[in-house]
BABA-890656 format. One record per residue: x, y, z of N, C-alpha, C in turn; residue in three letters. Coordinates in Angstrom, 1 decimal. Layout:
BABA-890656
X, Y, Z, X, Y, Z, X, Y, Z, ALA .
...
***
This chain:
BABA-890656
155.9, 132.6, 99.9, 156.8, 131.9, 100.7, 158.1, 132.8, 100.9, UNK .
158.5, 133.0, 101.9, 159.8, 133.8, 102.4, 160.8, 132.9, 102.2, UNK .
162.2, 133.5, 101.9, 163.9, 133.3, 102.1, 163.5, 132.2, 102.9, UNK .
163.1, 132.7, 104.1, 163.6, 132.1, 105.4, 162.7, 130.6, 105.5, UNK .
161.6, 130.9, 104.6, 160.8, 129.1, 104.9, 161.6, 128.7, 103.9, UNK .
161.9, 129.0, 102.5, 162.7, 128.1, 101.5, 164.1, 127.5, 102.1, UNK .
164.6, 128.2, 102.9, 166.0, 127.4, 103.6, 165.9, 126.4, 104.2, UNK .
164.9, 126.6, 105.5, 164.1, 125.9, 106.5, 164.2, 125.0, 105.9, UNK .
163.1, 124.3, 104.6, 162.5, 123.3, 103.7, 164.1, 122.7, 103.4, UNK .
164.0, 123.5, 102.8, 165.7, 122.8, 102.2, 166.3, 122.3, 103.1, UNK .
166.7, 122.5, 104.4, 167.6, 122.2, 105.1, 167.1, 121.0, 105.6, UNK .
165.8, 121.2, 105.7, 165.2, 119.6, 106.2, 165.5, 118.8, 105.0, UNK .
164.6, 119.1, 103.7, 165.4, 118.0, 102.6, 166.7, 117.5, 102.9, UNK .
167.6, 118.3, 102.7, 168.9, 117.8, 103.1, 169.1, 116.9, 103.8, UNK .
168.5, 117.3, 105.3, 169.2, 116.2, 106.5, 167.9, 115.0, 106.2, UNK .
166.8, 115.2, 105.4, 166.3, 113.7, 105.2, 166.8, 113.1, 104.2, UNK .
167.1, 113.8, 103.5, 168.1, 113.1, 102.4, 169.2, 112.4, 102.7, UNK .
169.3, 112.8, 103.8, 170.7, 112.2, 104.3, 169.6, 110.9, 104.9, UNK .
169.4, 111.0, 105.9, 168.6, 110.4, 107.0, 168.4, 108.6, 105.7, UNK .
167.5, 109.4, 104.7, 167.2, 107.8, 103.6, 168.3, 107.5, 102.8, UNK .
169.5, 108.0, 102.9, 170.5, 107.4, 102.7, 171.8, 106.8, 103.3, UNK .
171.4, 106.9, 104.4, 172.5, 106.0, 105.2, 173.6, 107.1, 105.7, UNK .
173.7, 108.2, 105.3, 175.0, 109.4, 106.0, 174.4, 109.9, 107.4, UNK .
173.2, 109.9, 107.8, 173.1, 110.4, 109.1, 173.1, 109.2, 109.8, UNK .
174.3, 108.8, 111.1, 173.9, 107.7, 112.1, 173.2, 107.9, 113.1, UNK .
172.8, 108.7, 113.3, 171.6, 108.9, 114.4, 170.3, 108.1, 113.5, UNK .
170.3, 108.6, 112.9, 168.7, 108.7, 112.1, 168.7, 107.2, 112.4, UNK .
167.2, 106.9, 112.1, 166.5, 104.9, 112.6, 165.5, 104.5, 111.0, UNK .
166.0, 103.4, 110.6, 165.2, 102.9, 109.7, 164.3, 101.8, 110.3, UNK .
162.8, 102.5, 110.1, 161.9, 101.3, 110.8, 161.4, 100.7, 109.5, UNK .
160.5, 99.3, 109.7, 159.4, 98.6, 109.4, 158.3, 98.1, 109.6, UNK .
157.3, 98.8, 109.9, 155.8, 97.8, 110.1, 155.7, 96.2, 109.9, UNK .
155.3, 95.7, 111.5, 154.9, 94.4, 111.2, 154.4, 94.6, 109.7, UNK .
153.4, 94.4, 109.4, 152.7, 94.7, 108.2, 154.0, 94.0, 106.9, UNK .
154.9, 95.5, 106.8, 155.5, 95.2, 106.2, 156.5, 94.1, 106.0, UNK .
157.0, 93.8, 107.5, 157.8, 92.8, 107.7, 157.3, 91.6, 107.2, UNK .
156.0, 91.0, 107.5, 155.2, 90.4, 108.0, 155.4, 89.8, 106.2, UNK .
154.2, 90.5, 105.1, 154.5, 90.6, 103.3, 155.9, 90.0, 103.3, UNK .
156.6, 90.6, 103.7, 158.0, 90.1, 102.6, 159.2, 89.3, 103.6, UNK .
158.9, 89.4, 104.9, 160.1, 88.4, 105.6, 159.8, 88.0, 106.3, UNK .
160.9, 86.4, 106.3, 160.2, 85.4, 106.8, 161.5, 85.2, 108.1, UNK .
160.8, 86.6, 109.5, 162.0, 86.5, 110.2, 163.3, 86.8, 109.8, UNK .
164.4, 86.4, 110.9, 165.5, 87.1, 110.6, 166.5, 85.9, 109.6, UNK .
165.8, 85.3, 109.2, 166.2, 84.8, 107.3, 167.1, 85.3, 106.7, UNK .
168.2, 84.5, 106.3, 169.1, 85.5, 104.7, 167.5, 85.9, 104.2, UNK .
166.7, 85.4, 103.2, 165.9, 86.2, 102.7, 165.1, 87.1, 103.3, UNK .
164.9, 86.8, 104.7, 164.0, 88.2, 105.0, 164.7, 89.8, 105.1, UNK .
165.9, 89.2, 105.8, 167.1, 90.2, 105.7, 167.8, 90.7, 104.6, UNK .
167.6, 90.2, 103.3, 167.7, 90.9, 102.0, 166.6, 91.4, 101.9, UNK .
165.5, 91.2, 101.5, 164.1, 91.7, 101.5, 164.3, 93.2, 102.1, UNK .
164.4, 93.5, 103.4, 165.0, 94.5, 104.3, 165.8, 95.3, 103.3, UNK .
166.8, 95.0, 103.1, 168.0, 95.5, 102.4, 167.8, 96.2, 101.0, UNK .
166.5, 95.1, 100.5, 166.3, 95.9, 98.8, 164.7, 96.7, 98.7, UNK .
164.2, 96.8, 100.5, 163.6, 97.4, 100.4, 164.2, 99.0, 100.9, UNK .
165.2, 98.8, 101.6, 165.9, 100.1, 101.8, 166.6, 101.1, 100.5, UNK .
167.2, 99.8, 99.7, 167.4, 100.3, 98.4, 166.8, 100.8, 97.4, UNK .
165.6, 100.2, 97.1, 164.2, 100.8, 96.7, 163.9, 102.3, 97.1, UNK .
163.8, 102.6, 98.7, 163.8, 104.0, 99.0, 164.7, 104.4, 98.8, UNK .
166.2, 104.7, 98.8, 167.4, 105.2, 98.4, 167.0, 105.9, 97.2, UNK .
166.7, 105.2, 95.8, 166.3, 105.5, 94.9, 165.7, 106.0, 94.6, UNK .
164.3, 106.2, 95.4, 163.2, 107.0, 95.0, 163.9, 108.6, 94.6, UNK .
163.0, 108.9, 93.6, 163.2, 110.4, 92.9, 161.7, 110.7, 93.1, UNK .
161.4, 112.6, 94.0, 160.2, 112.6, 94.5, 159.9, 113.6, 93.2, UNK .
159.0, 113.3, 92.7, 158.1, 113.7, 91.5, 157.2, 114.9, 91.7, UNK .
156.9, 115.1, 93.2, 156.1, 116.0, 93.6, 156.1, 116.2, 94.8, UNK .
156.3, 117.3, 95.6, 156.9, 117.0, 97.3, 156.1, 118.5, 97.8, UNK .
154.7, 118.6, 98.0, 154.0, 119.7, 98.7, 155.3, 120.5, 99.4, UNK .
155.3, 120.2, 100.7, 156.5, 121.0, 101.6, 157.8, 121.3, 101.1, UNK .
158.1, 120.3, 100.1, 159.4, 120.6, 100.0, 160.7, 119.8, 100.8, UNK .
160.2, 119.0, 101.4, 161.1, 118.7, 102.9, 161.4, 117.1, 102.6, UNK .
160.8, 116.4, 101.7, 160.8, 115.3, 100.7, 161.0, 114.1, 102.3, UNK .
160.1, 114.3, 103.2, 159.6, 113.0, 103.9, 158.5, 112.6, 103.4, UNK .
158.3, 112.6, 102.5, 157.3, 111.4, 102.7, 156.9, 110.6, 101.1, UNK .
157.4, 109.2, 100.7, 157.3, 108.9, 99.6, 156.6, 107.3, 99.4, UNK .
156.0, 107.6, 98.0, 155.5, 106.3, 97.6, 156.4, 105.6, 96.7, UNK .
156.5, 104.2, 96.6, 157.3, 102.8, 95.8, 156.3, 102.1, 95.6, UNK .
156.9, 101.3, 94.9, 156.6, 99.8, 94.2, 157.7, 98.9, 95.0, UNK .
156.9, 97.7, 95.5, 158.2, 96.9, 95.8, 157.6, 95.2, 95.7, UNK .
158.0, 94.6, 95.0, 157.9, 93.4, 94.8, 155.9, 93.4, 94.0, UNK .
156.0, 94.4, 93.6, 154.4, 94.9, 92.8, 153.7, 94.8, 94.0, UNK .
154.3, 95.4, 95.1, 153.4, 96.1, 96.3, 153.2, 97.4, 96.4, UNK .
152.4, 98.5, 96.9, 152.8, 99.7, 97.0, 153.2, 99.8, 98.4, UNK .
154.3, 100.5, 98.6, 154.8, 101.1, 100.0, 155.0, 102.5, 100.0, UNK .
154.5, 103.0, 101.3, 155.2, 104.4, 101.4, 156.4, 104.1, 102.8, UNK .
157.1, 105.6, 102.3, 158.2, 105.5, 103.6, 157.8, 107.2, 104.1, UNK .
158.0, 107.2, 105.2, 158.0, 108.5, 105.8, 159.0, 109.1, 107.0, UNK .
159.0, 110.2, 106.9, 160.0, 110.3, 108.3, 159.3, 111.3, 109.1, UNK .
159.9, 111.1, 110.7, 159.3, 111.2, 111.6, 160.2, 112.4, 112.1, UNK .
160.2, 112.9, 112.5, 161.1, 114.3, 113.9, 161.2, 114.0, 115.1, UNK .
162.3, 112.9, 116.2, 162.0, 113.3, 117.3, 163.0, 114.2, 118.2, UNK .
163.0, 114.1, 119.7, 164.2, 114.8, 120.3, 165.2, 113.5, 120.0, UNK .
166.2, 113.7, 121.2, 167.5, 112.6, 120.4, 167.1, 111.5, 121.7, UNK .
166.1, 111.6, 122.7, 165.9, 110.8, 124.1, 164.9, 109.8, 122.7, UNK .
164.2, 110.4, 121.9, 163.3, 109.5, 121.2, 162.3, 109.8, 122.1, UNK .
161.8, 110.4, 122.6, 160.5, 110.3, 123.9, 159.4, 111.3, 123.1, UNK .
160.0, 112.3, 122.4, 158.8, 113.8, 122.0, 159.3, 114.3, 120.7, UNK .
158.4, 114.8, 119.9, 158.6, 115.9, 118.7, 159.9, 116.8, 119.1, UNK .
160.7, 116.4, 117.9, 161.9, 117.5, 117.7, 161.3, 118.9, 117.9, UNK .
162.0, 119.6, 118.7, 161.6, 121.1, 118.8, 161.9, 122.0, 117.1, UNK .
163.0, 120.9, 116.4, 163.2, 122.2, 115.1, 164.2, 120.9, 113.9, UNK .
163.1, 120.2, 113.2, 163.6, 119.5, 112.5, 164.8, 119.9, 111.5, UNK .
164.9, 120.7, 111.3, 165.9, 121.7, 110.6, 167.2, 122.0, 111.5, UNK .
167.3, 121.3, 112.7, 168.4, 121.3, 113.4, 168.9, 120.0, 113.9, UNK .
170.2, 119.0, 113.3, 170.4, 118.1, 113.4, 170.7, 117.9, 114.5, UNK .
171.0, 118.6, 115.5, 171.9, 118.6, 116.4, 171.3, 118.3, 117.6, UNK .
169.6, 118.6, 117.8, 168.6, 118.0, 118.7, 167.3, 117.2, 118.1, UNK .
168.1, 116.4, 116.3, 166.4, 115.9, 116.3, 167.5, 114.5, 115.6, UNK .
166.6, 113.5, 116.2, 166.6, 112.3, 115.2, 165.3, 111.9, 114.7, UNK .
166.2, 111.3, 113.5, 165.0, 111.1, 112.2, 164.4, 109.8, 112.3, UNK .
163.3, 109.6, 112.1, 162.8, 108.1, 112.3, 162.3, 108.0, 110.8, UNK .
163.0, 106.7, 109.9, 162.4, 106.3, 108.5, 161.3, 105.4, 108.7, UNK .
160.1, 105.1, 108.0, 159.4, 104.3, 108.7, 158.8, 103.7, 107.2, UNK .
159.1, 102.7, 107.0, 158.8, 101.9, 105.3, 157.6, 101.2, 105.9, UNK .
156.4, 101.3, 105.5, 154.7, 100.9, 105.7, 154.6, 100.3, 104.0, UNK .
153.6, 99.3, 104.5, 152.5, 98.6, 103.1, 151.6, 100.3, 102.9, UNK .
150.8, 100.5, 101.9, 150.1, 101.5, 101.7, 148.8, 101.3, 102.4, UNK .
148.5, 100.3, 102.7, 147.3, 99.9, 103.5, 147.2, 100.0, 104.8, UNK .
148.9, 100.5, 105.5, 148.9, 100.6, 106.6, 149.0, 101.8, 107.2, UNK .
148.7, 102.7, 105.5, 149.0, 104.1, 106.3, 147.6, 105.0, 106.6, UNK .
***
């Protein structure tokens, strides 16, 4: 592995690091019917906490093992479910694949919190 992919990697960690914790306002935190569907009942004080301590749950996560390096993509526990969350690269129109994830400046991040059954 070269200088230049270890930065790359890094620099993506970074801006998903950011992206799953709330500092980047571009970035989008999705949910799968699926997911919604398990734990909220609509737009509910409870379903809308559910939401909220499933976002917190990802916040949390510490990745144990991350192939790329780039730490999109992780597994939880949540209410003794398993979920994964992943992030996505697009341009900033949302229409196509970011030309260069490692550049914040033309890519937003899509978070996407799935049941494990849904992935």
């Amino acid at each position: 592995m070269t200088t230049e992919t270890v930065s790359r990697s890094e620099r993506i960690a970074r801006l998903n690091d950011r992206a799953r914790s709330g500092f980047d306002p571009s970035a989008r935190i999705m949910f799968t019917r699926g997911c919604l569907d398990c734990f909220c009942s609509g737009d509910t004080p409870s379903g809308l906490l559910a939401q909220a301590e499933m976002i917190k749950t990802m916040r949390r996560h510490r990745f144990e093992s991350d192939t790329y390096g780039e730490r999109d993509f992780g597994k939880m526990t949540f209410r003794g479910e398993t979920l994964f969350f992943k992030i996505d690269y697009y341009d900033l129109d949302l229409t196509y694949g970011s030309e260069d994830p490692a550049d914040a400046s033309i890519t937003t991040r899509v978070v996407t919190i799935m049941l494990a059954s849904e992935y």
